[in-house]
C-alpha positions in Angstrom: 9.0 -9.1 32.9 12.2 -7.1 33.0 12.6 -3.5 31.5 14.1 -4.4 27.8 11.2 -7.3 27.5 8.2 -4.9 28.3 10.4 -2.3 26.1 10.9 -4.3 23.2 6.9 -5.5 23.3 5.7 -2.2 23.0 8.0 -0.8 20.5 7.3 -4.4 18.5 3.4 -3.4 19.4 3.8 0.2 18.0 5.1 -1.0 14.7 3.0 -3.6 13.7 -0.2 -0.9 14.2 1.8 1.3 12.3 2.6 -1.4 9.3 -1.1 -2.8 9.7 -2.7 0.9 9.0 -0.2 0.9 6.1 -1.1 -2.2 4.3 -4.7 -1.7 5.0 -3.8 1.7 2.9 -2.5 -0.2 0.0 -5.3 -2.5 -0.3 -7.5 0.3 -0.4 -6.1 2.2 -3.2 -5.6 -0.9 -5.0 -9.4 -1.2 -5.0 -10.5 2.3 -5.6 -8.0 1.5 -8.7 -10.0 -1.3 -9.8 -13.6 -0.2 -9.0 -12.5 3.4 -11.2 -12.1 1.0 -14.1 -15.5 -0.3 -13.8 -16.9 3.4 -14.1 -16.6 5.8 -17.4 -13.9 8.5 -16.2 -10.9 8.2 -17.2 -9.2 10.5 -15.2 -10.5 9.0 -12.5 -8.5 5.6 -13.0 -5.6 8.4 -13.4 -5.8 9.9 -10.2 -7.0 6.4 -8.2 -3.5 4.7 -10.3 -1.2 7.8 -9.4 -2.4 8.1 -5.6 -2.0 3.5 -6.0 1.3 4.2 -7.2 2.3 6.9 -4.6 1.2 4.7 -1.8 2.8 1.4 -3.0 6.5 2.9 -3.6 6.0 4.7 -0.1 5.4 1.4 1.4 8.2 -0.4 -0.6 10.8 2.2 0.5 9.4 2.1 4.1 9.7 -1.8 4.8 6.1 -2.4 5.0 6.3 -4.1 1.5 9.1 -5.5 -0.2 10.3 -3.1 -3.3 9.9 -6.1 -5.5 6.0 -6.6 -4.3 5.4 -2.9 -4.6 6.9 -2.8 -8.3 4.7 -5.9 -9.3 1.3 -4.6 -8.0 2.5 -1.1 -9.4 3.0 -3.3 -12.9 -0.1 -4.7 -12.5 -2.4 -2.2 -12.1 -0.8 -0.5 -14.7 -1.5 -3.2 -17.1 -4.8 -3.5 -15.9 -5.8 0.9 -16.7 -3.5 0.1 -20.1 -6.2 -2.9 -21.1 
């Protein structure tokens, strides 16, 4: 394998463990959004929907998730806290 292969397999390697750990965060604040509704604070859907939020745009501005797919989910769990 020459040197720009191997080079281009690790950097390729590097990113998707980076973009992996980074979805893995979305989904995870997604569901700490939705589990918070099930419970009686409200200030606790706040915070889990603001930190949600936070981590979705970051992803959308980042590449990991396309801006339109971070502003839906956004939309959506928004709607969801709202109702």
């Amino acid at each position: 394998m020459p040197f720009a292969e191997k080079k281009r397999f690790i950097q390729s390697e590097a990113r998707r463990i980076r973009n992996h750990a980074a979805k893995s965060r979305v989904k995870t604040v997604m569901k700490r959004v939705t589990s918070a509704l099930e419970g009686d604070d409200p200030s606790a859907v706040d915070t889990q929907l603001r930190d949600a939020m936070s981590a979705l745009h970051k992803a959308g501005r980042k590449g990991i998730l396309h801006p339109n797919t971070a502003a839906r989910r956004i939309a959506r769990l928004s709607k969801m806290v709202r109702s």
